[in-house]
Structures are given as C-alpha cells and as structure tokens.
mmCIF file of the C-alpha atoms, coordinates in Angstrom:
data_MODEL
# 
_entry.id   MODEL 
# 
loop_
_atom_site.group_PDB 
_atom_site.id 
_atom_site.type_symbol 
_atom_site.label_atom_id 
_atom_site.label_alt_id 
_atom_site.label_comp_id 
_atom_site.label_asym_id 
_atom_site.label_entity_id 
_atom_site.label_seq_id 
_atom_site.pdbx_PDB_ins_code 
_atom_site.Cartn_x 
_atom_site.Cartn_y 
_atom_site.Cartn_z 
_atom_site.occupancy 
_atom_site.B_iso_or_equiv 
_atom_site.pdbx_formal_charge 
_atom_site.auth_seq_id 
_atom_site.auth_comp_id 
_atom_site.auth_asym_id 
_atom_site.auth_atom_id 
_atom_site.pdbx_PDB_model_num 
ATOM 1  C CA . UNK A 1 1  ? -43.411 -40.843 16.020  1.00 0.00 ? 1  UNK A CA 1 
ATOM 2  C CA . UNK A 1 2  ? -42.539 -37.547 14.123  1.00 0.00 ? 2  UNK A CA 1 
ATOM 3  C CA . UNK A 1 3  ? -42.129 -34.153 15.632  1.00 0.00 ? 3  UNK A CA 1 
ATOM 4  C CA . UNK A 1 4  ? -43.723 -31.699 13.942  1.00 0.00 ? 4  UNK A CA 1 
ATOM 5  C CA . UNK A 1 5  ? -42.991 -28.845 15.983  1.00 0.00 ? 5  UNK A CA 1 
ATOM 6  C CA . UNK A 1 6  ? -39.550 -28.109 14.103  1.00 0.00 ? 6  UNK A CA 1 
ATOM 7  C CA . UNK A 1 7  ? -39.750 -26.541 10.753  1.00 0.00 ? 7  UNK A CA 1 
ATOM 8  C CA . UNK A 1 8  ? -38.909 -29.115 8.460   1.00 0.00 ? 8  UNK A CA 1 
ATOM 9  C CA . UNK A 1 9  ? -37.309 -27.531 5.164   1.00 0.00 ? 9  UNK A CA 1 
ATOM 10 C CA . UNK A 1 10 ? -36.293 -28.804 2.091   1.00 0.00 ? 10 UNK A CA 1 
ATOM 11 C CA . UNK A 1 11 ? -32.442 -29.469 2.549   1.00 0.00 ? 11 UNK A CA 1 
ATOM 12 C CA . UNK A 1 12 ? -29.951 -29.079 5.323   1.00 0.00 ? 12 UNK A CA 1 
ATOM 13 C CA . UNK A 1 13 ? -28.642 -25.426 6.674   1.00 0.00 ? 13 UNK A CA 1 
ATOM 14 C CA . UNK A 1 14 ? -24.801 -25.112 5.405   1.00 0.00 ? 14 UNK A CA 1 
ATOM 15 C CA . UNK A 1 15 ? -21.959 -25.556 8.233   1.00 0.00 ? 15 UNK A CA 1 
ATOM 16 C CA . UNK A 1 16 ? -20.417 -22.068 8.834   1.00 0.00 ? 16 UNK A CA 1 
ATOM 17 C CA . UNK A 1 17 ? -17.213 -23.169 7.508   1.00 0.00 ? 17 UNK A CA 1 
ATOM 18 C CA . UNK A 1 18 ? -19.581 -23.571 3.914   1.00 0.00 ? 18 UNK A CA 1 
ATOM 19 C CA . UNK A 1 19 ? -20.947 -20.021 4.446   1.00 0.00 ? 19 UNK A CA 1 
ATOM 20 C CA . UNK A 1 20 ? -17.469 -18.410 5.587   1.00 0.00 ? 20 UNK A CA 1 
ATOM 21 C CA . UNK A 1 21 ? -15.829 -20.365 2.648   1.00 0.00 ? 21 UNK A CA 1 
ATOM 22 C CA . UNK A 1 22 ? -18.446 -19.362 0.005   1.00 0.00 ? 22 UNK A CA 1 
ATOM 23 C CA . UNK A 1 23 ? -17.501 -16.010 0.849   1.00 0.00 ? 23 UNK A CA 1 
ATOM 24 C CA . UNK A 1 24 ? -14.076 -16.058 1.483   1.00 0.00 ? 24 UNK A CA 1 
ATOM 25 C CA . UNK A 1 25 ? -12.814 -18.096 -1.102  1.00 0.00 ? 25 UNK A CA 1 
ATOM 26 C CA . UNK A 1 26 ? -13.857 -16.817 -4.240  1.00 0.00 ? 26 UNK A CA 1 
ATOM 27 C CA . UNK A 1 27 ? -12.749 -13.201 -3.044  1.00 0.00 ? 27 UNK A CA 1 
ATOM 28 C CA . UNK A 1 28 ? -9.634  -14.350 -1.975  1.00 0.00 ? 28 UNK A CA 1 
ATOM 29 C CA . UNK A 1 29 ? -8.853  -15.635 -5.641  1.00 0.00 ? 29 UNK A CA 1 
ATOM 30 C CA . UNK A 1 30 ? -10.548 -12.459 -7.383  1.00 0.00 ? 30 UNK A CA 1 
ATOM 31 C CA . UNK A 1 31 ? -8.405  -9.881  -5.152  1.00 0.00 ? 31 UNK A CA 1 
ATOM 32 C CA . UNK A 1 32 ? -5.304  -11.725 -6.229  1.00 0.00 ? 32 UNK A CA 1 
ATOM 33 C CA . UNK A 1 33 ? -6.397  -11.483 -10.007 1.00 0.00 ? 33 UNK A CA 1 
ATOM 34 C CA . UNK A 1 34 ? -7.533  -7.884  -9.059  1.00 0.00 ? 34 UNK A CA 1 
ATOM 35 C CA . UNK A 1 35 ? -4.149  -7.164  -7.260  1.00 0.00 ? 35 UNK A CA 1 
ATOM 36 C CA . UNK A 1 36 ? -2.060  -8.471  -9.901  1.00 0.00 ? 36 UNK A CA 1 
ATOM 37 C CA . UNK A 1 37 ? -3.528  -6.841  -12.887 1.00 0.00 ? 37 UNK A CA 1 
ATOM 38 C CA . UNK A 1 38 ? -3.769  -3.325  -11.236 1.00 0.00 ? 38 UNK A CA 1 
ATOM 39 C CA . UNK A 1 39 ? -0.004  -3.332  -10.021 1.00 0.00 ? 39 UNK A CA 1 
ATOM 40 C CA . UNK A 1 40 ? 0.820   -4.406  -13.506 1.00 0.00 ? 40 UNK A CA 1 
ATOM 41 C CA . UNK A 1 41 ? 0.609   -1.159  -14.998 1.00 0.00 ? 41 UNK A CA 1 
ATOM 42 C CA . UNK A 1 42 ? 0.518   1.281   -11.592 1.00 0.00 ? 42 UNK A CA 1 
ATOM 43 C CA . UNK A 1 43 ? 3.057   1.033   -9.106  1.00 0.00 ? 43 UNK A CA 1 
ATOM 44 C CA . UNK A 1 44 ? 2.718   1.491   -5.638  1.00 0.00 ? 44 UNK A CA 1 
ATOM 45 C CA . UNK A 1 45 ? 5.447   4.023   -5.179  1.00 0.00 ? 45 UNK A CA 1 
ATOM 46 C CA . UNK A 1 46 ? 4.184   6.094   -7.656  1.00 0.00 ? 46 UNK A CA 1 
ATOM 47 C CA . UNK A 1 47 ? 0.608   6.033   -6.034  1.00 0.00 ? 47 UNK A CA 1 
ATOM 48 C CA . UNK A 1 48 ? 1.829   7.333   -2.906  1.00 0.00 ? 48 UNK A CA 1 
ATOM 49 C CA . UNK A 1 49 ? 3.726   9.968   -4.430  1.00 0.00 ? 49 UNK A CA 1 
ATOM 50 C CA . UNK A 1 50 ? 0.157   11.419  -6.082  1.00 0.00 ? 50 UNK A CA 1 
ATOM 51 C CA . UNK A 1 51 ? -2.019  10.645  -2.490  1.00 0.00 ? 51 UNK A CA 1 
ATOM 52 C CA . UNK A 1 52 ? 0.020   10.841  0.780   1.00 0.00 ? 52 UNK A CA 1 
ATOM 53 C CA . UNK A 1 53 ? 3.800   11.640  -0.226  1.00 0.00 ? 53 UNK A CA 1 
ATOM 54 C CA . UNK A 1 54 ? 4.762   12.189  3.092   1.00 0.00 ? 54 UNK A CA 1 
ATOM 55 C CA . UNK A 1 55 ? 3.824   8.972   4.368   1.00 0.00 ? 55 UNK A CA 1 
ATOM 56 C CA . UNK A 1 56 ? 6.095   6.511   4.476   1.00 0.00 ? 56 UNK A CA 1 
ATOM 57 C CA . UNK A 1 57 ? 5.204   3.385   2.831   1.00 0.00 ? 57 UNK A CA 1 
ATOM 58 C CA . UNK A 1 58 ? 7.491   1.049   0.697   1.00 0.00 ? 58 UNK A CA 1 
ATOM 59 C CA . UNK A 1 59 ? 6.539   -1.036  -2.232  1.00 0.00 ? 59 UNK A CA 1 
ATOM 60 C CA . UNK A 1 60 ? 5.778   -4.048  -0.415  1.00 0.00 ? 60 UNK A CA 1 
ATOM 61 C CA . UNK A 1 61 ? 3.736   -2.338  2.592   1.00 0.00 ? 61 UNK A CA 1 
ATOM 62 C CA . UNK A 1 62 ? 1.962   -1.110  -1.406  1.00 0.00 ? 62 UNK A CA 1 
ATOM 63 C CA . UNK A 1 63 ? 1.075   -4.604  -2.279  1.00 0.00 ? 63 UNK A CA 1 
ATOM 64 C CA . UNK A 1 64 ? -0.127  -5.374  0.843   1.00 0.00 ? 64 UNK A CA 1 
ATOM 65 C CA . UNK A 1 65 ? -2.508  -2.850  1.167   1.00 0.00 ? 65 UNK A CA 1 
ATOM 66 C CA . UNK A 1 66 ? -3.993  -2.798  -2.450  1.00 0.00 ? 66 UNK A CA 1 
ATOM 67 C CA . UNK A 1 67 ? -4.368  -6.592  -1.669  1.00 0.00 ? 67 UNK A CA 1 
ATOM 68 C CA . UNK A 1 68 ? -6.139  -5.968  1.512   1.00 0.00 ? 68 UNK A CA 1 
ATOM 69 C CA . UNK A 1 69 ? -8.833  -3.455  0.317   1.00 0.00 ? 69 UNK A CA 1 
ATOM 70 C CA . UNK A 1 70 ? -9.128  -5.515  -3.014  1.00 0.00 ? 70 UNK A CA 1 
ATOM 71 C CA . UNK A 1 71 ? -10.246 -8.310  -1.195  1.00 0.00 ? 71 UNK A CA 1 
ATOM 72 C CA . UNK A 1 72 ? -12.521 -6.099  1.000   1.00 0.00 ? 72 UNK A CA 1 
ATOM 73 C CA . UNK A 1 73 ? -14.012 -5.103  -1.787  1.00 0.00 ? 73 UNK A CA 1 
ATOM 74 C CA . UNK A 1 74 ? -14.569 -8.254  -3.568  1.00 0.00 ? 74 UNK A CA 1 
ATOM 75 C CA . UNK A 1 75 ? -15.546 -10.079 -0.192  1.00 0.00 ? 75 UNK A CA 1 
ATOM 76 C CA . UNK A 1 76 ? -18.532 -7.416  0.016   1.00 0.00 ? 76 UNK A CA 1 
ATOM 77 C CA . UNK A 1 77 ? -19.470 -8.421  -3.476  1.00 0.00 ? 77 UNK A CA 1 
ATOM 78 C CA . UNK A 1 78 ? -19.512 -11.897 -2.680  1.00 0.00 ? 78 UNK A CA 1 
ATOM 79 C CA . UNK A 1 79 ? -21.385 -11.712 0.825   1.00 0.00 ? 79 UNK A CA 1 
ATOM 80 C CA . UNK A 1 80 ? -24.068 -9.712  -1.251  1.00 0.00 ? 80 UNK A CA 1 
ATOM 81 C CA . UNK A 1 81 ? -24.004 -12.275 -4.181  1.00 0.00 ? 81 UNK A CA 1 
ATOM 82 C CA . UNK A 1 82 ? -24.800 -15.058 -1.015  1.00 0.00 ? 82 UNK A CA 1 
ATOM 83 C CA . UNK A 1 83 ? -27.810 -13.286 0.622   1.00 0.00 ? 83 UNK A CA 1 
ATOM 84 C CA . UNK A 1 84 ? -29.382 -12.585 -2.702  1.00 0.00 ? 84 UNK A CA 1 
ATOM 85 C CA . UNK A 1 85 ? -28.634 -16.387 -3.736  1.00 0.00 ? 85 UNK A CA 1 
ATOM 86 C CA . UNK A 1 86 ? -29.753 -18.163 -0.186  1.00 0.00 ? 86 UNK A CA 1 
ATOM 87 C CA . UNK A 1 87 ? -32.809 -20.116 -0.564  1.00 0.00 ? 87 UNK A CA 1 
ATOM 88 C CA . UNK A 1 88 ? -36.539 -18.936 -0.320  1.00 0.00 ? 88 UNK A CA 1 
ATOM 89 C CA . UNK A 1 89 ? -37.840 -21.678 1.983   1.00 0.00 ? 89 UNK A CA 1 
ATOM 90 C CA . UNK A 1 90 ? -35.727 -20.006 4.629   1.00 0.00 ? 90 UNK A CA 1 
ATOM 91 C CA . UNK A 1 91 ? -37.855 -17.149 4.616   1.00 0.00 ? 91 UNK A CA 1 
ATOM 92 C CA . UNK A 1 92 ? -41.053 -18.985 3.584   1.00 0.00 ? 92 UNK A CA 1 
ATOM 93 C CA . UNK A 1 93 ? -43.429 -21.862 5.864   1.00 0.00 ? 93 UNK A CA 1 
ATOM 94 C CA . UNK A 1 94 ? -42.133 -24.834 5.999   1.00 0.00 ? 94 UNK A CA 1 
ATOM 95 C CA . UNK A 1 95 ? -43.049 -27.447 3.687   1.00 0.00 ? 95 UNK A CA 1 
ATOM 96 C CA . UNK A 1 96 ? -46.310 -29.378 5.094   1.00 0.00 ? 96 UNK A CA 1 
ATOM 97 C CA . UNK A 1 97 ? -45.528 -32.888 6.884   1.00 0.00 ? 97 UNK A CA 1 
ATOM 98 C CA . UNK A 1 98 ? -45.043 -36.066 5.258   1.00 0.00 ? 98 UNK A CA 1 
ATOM 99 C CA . UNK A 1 99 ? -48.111 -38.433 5.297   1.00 0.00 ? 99 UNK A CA 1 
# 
C-alpha cells in the first residue's frame, strides 16, 4: 500500500552537491573571464596607488583579491538566478495521488 502522508511532487529534490555546484560552478568560470578581462587593461599596482597607497599589497596579492570579490559577485548573481529558477511545485500542494 501507498503512503500518502508525504508530499509527493513531480521530480526528485537535487543532492546539495547539484545545488552547491549550480552555484558555484558557473561563477567560478565567469569570475575568471571577469578577472582576466578587467586586469587586461587595469593593473593592480596601479589600483592601489589611486585607493589605499599605503597599503602594502603586491601584484599577485592584486589578482587574488579582484578574483575573490569577482567571484563573490558573480556567485550572488547566480544564487539569485537559482531561487528565481527553482520549481513552483515546491511552493505549491502536492500533486493529487495516483489512482
């Protein structure tokens, strides 16, 4: 015999390591794209020269940080892009038992 008392949707939950990679994934490859484009034409020296030239960063230390909040950025984007895209029966009743 069935159990009804469980929901019963319309297709399995995703695994977390679907939901982490989802997210993770695609903003791992845009921050790279983002990162190398951007340090193409500005260098990271330079940049800390204009905002904090008393700190004491080196090019690298650069990279690594403009990496970093590029892929913050573009992780938010794609976290966003996964709540707006999960499905509606999640939120909805569940579909009405089989006869």
């Amino acid at each position: 015999m069935t159990d009804f008392t469980e929901p019963r949707f319309d297709h399995p939950p995703p695994t977390m390591a679907q939901r982490v990679g989802a997210v993770a994934w695609p903003s791992f490859f845009a921050a790279c794209v983002c990162t190398m484009v951007f340090f193409a034409f500005v260098d990271p020296l330079a940049l800390r020269d204009i905002t904090w030239p008393d700190l004491p960063l080196t090019r690298q230390m650069g990279y690594s940080i403009g990496f970093f909040m590029f892929w913050i950025a573009t992780a938010s984007s794609s976290l966003f892009t996964w709540i707006l895209l999960r499905p509606a029966s999640r939120f909805n009743v569940p579909l009405p038992p089989e006869r």
